[in-house]
VOSEZA-5936 format. One record per residue: residue in three letters; x, y, z of N, C-alpha, C in turn. Coordinates in steps of 0.2 Angstrom, whole numbers, plus 5000, padded with zeros to 4 digits. Layout:
BEGIN
AlaXYZXYZXYZ...
END
This chain:
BEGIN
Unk535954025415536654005415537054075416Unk536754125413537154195416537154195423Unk536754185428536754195433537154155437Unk537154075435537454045439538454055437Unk538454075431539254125430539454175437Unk538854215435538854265439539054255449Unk538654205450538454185456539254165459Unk539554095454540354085452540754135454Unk540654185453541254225452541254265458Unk540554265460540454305468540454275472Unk540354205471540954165477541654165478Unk542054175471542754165472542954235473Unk542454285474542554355477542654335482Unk542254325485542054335494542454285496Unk542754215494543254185496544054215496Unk544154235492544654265492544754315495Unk544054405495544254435501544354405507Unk543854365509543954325517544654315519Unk544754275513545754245516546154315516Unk545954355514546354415511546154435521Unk545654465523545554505529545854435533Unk546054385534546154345538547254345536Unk547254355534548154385532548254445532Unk547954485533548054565531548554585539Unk548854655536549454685538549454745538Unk549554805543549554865542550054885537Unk550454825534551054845530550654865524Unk550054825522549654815516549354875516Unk549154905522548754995519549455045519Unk550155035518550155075515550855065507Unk550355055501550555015495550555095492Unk550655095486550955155479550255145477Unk549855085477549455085471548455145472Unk548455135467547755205468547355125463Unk546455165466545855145462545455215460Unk545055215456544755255453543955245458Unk544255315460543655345465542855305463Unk542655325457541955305453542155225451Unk541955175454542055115454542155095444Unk541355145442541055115435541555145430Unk542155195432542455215428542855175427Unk543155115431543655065430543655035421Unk544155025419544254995416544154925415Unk543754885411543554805415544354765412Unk544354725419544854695421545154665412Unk545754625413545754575404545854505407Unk546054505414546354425416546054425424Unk546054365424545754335431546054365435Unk546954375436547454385440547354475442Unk547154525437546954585435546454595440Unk545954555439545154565444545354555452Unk545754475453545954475459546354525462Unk546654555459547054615463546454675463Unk545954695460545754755461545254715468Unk545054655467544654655474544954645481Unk545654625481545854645486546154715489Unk546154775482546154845483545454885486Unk544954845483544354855485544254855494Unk544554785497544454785504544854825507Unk545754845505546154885509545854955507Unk545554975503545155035504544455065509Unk544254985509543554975515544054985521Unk544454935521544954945529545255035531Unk545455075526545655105528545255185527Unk544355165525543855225526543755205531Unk543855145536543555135543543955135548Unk544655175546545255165549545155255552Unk545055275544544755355545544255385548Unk543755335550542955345553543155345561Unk544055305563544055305569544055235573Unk544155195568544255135568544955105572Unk545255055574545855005575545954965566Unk546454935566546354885563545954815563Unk546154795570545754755570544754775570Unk544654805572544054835571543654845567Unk544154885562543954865552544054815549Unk544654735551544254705549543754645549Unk543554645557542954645559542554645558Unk542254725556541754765551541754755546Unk542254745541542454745535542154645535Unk542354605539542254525539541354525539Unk541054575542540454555545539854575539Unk540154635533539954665529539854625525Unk540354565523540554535517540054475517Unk540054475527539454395528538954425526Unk538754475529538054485527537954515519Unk538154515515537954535508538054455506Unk538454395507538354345505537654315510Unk537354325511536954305517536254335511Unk536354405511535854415505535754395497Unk536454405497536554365490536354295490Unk536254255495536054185494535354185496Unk534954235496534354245497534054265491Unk534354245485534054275478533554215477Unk533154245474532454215472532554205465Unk532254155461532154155454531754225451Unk531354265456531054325455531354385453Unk531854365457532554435458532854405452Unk533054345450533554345444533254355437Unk532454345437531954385429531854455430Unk531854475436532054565435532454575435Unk533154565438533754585436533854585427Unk533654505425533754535417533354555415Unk532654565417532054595411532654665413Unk532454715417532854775415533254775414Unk533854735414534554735407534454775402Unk533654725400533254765392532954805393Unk532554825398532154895396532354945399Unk533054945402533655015402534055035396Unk533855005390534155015386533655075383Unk532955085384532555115382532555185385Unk532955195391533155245397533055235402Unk533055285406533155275415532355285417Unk531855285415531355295418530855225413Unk531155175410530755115409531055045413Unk530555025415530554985419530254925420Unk530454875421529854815424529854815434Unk529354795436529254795444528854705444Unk529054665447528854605449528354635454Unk527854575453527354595460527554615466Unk528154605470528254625475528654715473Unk528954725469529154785468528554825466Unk527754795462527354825461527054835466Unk526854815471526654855478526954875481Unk527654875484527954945486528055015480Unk527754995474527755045471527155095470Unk526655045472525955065473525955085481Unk526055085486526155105494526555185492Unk527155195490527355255487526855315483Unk526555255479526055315476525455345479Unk525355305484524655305487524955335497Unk525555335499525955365501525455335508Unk525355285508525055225515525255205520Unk525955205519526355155523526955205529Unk527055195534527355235540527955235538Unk528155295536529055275535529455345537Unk529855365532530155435532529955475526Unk529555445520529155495515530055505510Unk530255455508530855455505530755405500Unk531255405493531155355488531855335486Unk531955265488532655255486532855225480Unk533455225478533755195474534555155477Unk534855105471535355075476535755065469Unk536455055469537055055463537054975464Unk536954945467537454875470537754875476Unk537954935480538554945485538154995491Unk537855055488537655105491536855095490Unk536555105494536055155494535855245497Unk535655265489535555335491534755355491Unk534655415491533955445493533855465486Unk533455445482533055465475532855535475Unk532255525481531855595479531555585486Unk531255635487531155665497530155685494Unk529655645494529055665498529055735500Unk528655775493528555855496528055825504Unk528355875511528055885516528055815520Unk528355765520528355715521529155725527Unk529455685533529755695538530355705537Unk530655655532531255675527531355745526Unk531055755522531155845518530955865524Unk530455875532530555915535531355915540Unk531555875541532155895544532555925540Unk532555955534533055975530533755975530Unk533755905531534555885532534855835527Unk534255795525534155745519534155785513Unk534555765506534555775502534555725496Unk534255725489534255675484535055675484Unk535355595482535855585482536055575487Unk535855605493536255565497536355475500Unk536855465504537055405502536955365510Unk536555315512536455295517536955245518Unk537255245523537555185525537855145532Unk537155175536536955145541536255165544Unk535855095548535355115549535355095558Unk535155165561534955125568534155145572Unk533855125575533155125579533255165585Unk532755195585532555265590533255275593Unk533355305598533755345602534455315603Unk534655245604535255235606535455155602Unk534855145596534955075594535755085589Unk535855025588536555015587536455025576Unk536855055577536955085567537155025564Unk536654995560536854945557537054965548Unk537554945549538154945543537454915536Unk537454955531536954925526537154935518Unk537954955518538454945513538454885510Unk538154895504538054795502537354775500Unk537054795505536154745505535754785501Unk535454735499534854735496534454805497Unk534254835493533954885494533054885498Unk532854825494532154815499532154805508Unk532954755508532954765517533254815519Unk533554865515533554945518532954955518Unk532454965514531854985517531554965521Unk531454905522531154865530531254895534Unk532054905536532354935541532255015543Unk532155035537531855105539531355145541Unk530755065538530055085542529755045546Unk529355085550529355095556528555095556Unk528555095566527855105567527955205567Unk527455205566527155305568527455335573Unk527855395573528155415580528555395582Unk528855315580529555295581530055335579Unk530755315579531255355578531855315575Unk531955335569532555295566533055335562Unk533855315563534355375563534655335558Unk534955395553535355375548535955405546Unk536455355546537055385545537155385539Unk537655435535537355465525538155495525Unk538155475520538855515517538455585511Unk538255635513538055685508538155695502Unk537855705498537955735491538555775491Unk538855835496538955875492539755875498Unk539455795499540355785505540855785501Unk541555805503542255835500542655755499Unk542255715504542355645503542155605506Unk542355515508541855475510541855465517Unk542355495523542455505526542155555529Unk541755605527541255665529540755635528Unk540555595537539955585535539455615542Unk538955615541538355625546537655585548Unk537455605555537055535558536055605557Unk535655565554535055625553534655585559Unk534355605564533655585566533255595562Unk532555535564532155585558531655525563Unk530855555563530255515566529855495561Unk529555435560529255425556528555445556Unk528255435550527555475552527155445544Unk526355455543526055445536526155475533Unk526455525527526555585521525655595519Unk525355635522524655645521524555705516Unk524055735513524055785507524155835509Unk523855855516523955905517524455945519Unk525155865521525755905523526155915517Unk525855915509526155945504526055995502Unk525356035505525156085505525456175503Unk525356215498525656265498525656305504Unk526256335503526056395512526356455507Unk526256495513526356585509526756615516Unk527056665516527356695519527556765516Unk527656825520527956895518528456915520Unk528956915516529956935515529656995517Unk529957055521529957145522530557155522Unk530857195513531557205511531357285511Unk531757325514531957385515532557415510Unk532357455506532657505500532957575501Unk533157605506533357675509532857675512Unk532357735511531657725516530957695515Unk531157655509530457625507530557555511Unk529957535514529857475513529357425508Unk529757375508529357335501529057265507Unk528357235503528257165504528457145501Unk528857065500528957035496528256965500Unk527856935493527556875497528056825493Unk527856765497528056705495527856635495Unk527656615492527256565490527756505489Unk527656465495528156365495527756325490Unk527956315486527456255483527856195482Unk527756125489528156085486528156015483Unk527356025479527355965476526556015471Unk526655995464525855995460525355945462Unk524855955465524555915470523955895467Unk523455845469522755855467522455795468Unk521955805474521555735478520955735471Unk521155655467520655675462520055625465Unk520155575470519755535472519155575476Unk519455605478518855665480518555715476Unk518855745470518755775464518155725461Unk518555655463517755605460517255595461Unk517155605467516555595473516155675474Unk516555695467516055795468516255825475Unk516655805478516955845486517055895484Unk516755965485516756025482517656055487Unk517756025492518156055493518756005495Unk519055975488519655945486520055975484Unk520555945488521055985488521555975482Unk521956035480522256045473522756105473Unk523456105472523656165472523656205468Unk523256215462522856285460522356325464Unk521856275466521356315473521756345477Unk522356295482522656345486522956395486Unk523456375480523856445476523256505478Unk522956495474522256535472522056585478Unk521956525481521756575491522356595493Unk522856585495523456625496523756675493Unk523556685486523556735481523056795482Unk522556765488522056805489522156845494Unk522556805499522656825505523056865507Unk523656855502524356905500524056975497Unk523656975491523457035489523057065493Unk522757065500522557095504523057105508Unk523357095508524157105514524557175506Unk524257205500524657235498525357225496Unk525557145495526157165493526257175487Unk527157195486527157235479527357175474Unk527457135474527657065471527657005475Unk527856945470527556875473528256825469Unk528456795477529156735473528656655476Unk528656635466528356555468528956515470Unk529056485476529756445478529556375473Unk530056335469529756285467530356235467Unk530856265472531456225474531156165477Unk531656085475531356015476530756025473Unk530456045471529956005467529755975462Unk529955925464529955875457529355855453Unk528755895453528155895451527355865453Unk527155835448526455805450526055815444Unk525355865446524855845440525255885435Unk525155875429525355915425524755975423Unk523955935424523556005422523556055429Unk523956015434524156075439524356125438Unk524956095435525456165432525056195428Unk524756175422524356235418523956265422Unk523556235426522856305430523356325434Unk523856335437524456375439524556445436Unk524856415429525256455425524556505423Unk524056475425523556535420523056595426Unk523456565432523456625436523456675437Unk524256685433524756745432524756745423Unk524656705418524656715411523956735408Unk523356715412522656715409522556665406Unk522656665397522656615394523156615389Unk523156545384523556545380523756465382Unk524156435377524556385377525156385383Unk525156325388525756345393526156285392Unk525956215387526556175385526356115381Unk526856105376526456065371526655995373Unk526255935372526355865372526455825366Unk527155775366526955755356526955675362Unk526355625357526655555362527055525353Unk526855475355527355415352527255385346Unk526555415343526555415336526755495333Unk526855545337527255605334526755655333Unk526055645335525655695335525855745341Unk525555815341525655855345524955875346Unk525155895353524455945356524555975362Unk524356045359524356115367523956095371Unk524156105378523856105382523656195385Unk523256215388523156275388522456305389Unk522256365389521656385388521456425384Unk520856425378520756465375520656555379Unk520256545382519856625387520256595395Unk520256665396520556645406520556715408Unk520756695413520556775419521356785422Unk521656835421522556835424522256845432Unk522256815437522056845442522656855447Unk523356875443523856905446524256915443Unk524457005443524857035436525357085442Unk525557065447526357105449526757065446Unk527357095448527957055446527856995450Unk528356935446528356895449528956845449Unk529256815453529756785452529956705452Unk529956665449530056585449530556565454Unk530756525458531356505461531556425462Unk531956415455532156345457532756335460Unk532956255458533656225458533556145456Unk533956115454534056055450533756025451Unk533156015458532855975460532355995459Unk532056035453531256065453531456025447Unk530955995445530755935437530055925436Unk529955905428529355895428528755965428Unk528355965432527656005430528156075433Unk528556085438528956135439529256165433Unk529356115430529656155421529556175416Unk528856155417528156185413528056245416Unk527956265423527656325426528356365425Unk528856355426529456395425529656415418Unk529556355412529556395404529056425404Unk528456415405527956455402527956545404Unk528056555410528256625413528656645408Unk529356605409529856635407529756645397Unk529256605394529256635386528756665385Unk528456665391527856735389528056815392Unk528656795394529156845398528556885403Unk528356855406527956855411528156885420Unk528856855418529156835426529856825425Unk530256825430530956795429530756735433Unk531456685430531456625433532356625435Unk532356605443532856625446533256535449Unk533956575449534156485454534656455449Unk534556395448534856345445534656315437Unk534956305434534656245429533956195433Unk533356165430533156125433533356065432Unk533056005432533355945432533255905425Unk532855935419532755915414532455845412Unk531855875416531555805417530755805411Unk530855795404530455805398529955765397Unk529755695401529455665399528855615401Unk528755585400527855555403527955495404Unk527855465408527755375410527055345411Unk526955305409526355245408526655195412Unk525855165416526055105420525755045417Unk525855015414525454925411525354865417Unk525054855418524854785421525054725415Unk525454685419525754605415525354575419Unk525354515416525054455419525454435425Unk525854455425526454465432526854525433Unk526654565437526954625438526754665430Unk527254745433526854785429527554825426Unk527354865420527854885417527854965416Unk528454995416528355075418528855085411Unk528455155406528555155399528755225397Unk529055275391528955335392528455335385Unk527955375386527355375382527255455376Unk527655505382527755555378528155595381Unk528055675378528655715379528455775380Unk528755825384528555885386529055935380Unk528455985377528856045375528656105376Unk529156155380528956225381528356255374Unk528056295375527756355370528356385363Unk529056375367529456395360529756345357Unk529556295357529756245352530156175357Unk530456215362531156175366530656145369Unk531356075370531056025374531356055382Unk531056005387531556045395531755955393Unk531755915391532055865392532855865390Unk533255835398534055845400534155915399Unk533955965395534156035397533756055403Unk533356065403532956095409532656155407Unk532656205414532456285412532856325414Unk533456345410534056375412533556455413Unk534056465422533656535424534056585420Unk533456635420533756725420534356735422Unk534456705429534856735435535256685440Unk535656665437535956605442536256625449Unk535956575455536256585460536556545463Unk536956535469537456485471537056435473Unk537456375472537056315476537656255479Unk537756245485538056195486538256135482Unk537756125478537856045473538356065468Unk538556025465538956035460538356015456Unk538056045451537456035448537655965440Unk538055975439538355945431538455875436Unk538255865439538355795441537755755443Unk537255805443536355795444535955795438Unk535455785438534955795434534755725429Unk534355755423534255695420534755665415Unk535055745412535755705408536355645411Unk536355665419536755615420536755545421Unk535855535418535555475419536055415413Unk535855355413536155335409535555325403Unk535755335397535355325391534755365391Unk534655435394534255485394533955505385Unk533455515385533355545381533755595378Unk533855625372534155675370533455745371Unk533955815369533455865369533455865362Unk532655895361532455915354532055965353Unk531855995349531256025348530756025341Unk530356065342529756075338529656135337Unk529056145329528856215331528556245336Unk528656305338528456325343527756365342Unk527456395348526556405343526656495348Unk526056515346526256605345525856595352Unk525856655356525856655362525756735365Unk525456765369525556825369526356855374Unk526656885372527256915375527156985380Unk527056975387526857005389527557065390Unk528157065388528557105389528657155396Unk528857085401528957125405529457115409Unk529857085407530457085411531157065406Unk531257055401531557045395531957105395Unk532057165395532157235394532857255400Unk532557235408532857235411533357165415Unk533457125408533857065412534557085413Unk534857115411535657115411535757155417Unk535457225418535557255426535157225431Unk534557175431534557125436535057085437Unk535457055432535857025433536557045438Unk536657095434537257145439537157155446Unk536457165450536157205454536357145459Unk536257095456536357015459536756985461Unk537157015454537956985457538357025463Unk538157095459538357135465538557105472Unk537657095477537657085483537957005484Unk537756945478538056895481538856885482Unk539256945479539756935479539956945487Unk539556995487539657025496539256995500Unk539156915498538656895503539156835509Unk539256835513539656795518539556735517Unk538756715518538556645515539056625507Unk538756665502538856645497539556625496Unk540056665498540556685498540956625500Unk540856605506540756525509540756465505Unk540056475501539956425496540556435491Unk540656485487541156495483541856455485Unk541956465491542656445494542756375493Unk542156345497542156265496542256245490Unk541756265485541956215479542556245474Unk542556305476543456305473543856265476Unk544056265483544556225486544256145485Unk543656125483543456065478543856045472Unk543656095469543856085462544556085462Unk545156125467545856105464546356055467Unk545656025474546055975477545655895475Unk545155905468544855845467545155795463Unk545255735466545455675461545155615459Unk545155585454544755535453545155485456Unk545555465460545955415463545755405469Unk545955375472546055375479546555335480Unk546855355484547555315486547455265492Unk547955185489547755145495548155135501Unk548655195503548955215508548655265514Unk548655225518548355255525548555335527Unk549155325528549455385529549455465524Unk549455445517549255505513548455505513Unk547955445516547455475516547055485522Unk547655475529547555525533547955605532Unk548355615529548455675528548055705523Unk547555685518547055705515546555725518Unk546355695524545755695528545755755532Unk546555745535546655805540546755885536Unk546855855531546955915526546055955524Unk545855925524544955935521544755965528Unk544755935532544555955540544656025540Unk545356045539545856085541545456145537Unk545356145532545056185527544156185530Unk543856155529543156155533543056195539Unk543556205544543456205549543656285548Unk544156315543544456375544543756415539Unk543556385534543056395532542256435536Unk542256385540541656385543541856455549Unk542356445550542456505557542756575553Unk542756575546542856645544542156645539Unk541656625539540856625537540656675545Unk540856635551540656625556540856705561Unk541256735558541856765560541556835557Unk541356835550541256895546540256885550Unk540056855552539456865554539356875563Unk539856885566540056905572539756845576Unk539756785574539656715578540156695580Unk539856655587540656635588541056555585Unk541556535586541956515579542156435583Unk542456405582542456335587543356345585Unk543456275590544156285592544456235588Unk543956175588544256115583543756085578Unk543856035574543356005569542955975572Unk543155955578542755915584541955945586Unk542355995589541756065589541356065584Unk541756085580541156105575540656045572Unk540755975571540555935569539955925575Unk540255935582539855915587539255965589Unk539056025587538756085585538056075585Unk537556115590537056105590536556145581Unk536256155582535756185577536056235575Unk535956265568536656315567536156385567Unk536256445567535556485570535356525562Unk534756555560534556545555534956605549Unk535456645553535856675548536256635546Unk536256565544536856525541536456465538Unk535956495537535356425531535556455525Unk535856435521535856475513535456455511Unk534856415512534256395506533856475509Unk533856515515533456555517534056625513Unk534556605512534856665509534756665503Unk534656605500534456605493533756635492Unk533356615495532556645496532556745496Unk533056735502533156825502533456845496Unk533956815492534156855486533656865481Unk533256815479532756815476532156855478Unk532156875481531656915485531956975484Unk532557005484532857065482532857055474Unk532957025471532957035463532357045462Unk531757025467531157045465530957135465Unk531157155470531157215471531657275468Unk531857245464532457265459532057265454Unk531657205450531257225447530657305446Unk530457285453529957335454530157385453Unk530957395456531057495456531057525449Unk531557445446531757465438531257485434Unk530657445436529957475431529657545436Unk529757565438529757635442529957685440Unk530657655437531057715434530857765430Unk530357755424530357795419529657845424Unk529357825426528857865430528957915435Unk529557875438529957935444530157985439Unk530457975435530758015431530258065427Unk529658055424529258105425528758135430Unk528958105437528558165440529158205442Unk529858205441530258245442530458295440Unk530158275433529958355425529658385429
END
């Protein structure tokens, strides 16, 4: 009976907008009235007549994003008519199936964001995911009702390699290889967004996305991307050597990618001696770099949202030896360290962590436990605060997804919704307070526990405050950063939760943003002796940008100088007596 309510009123929606775009008038896009940007922030309506007027605001808002993307009227709404068929089209496609999980998770989202039921059909795309079988883009989505955006990106998978795809970003068009026509997917179903996006092997499928970290909904962009299987080995660590020059010394920095906690146990089962696991590779790469002499080591663990958890301890115990590197409490309140009694450090230079919001999970572990054995710095951003353990049960139909327990650092704290606040924060695109787990709905809270005793390596504690200096120093003088700075200030003072349903002020917003983007990007471009474009047009229309204007790689190089900052600062007292 809820449903058929439900069902009721999402008829008298779509009848109504329909009459509404079959009278509509350019007089109607430009009214006084605003809607609140974040639909959920709305106030719920008190009267029928209250509802009807925000869903006919609803569609002069749809008319006039499409008006901004370059549209006629009649064109938006056309587009705007075509949108509304097809989501009744899906809508009247609901199964009794859909409407027992729709309510089963009502109730088990009251539990939090990571319990779940999946019906047998959401149970095999959730096992294809896990077993990463099936030809697609190596991408995990999620959907509000209206949008579909990107969850989380497949360490090494074709998504994350075009690195243009981001979590949160928002798809809203999908089209086939090279010149297939971009199909509008605002509305549908999230499963036949999926359908639509995989493919056979070596196909090609383009998506257009309004970004995470767009100024607004009218910033949007088209990503190629080839399909392909996500196999182990394209999550593989890799290593590389940074060469940062200090007056006339030069330094190795090495650098070790790790973009997922990995571990082929099926082959671990079968005694494959040589099953693949990112502790062994670390391990060889570790090997290979210490014969290349460098003078320190950055573990990148940016995006990586985790994996085995005993990964990360035979990690941590690379660089710590032994000792406890994270406590477990489940659900009856027991606790238990995980850890090694005896070990072998088989890596004692400096070392440096480098995250961002998107490291979570076994990332949080390897990044507290450095950091409370004061081992290493951990540099970047807050991580994602992601504290906790999921169990999968088999039902007699479909299967249920639970949280069973909780992660806690060595000193008591949970990383749950807090994360692992770095040493040394560095700039990042995202507005981070808008990501992570706390923004989830009914997240656990943080807590903690005793914490257990640990050896205190004391080695970088001493020198935080002038690392920090040293850092801020150069990013203040850094062209990129400087850039970043720019945007989310001129964010932060032109942001509103509104959006106006007048055409004209929200083309002069548009042209407003452009305006700013464009003068932005040519005094980035300017101080780095590139040449600058004439219009937005240009710039939007822009091949490859060349690799002095990747700030994930400027990010990598500041870290890599903090590392070497380290190094000299423990050098100090020894320079200084061979100077006596």
């Amino acid at each position: 009976s809820l449903f058929n309510l439900y069902a009721d009123r999402y008829y008298s929606r779509y009848n109504l907008q329909i009459d509404f775009l079959e009278s509509v008038e350019e007089v109607d896009l430009r009214s006084s009235r605003k809607i609140k940007r974040t639909l959920s922030d709305n106030e719920r309506t008190s009267n029928l007549e209250e509802l009807e007027s925000l869903w006919k605001d609803l569609i002069i808002n749809d008319l006039i994003q499409l008006m901004l993307s370059g549209n006629d009227l009649d064109e938006s709404i056309s587009k705007t008519t075509k949108r509304l068929n097809n989501q009744l089209n899906y809508f009247e496609q609901t199964r009794v199936e859909d409407v027992f999980n729709i309510f089963v998770n009502s109730i088990t989202s009251i539990y939090g964001p990571h319990t779940s039921y999946m019906s047998p059909k959401n149970s095999e795309d959730f096992d294809i995911n896990m077993s990463l079988s099936l030809e697609g883009i190596g991408a995990l989505l999620s959907s509000d009702g209206l949008y579909t955006s990107i969850s989380s990106l497949v360490p090494g998978g074709p998504a994350e390699k075009t690195e243009q795809l981001k979590p949160k970003d928002k798809i809203i068009g999908v089209g086939q290889d090279d010149d297939g026509e971009i199909v509008d997917v605002i509305g549908w179903r999230i499963d036949d967004v999926v359908d639509l996006i995989r493919g056979p092997k070596g196909s090609k499928v383009r998506l257009q996305i309004i970004p995470t970290n767009a100024i607004s909904d009218s910033e949007t962009e088209e990503i190629e991307i080839v399909r392909n299987v996500v196999k182990l080995e394209d999550q593989a660590a890799e290593k590389k050597i940074l060469p940062i020059q200090r007056g006339q010394k030069n330094y190795k920095v090495g650098v070790i990618a790790l973009p997922a906690f990995y571990f082929d146990f099926e082959a671990y089962q079968k005694r494959d001696y040589n099953y693949k696991s990112s502790s062994k590779d670390v391990k060889r790469l570790l090997k290979e770099l210490k014969r290349e002499n460098i003078d320190g080591l950055v573990i990148d663990l940016r995006n990586n949202g985790g994996g085995s958890l005993y990964e990360a301890n035979a990690l941590a115990h690379l660089f710590l030896g032994r000792g406890t590197t994270v406590q477990v409490k489940n659900s009856n309140g027991n606790i238990q360290g995980l850890g090694e009694r005896w070990g072998y450090q088989f890596y004692d230079k400096p070392i440096v962590i480098l995250v961002n919001k998107f490291s979570a999970s076994a990332s949080e572990i390897l990044a507290g436990a450095i950091q409370d054995y004061d081992r290493g710095l951990v540099v970047g951003t807050s991580t994602f605060g992601k504290g906790t353990v999921q169990k999968v049960d088999l039902l007699s139909s479909g299967q249920i997804k639970y949280t069973e327990s909780k992660f806690y650092r060595v000193s008591g704290s949970s990383t749950q919704n807090l994360g692992v606040e770095p040493d040394i924060n560095l700039p990042t695109l995202f507005n981070i307070d808008e990501l992570g787990e706390s923004s989830l709905d009914r997240a656990l809270e943080h807590d903690s526990i005793p914490g257990t005793t640990v050896k205190n390596f004391n080695r970088v504690s001493n020198f935080k405050d002038i690392l920090r200096k040293l850092s801020l120093d150069r990013v203040e003088e850094s062209p990129l950063f400087k850039s970043i700075k720019a945007r989310k200030q001129w964010q932060s003072e032109n942001k509103s939760e509104f959006l106006d349903l007048n055409l004209d002020k929200r083309i002069e917003q548009k042209n407003s943003i452009e305006k700013f983007l464009l003068a932005n990007e040519n005094n980035l471009r300017g101080s780095l002796n590139l040449p600058t474009y004439e219009s937005y047009k240009d710039f939007m229309d822009r091949e490859d940008d060349p690799e002095s204007l990747d700030i994930e790689s400027e990010i990598l190089g500041e870290a890599a100088n903090i590392l070497i900052d380290l190094v000299e600062l423990k050098k100090e007292p020894l320079m200084a007596m061979n100077q006596k």
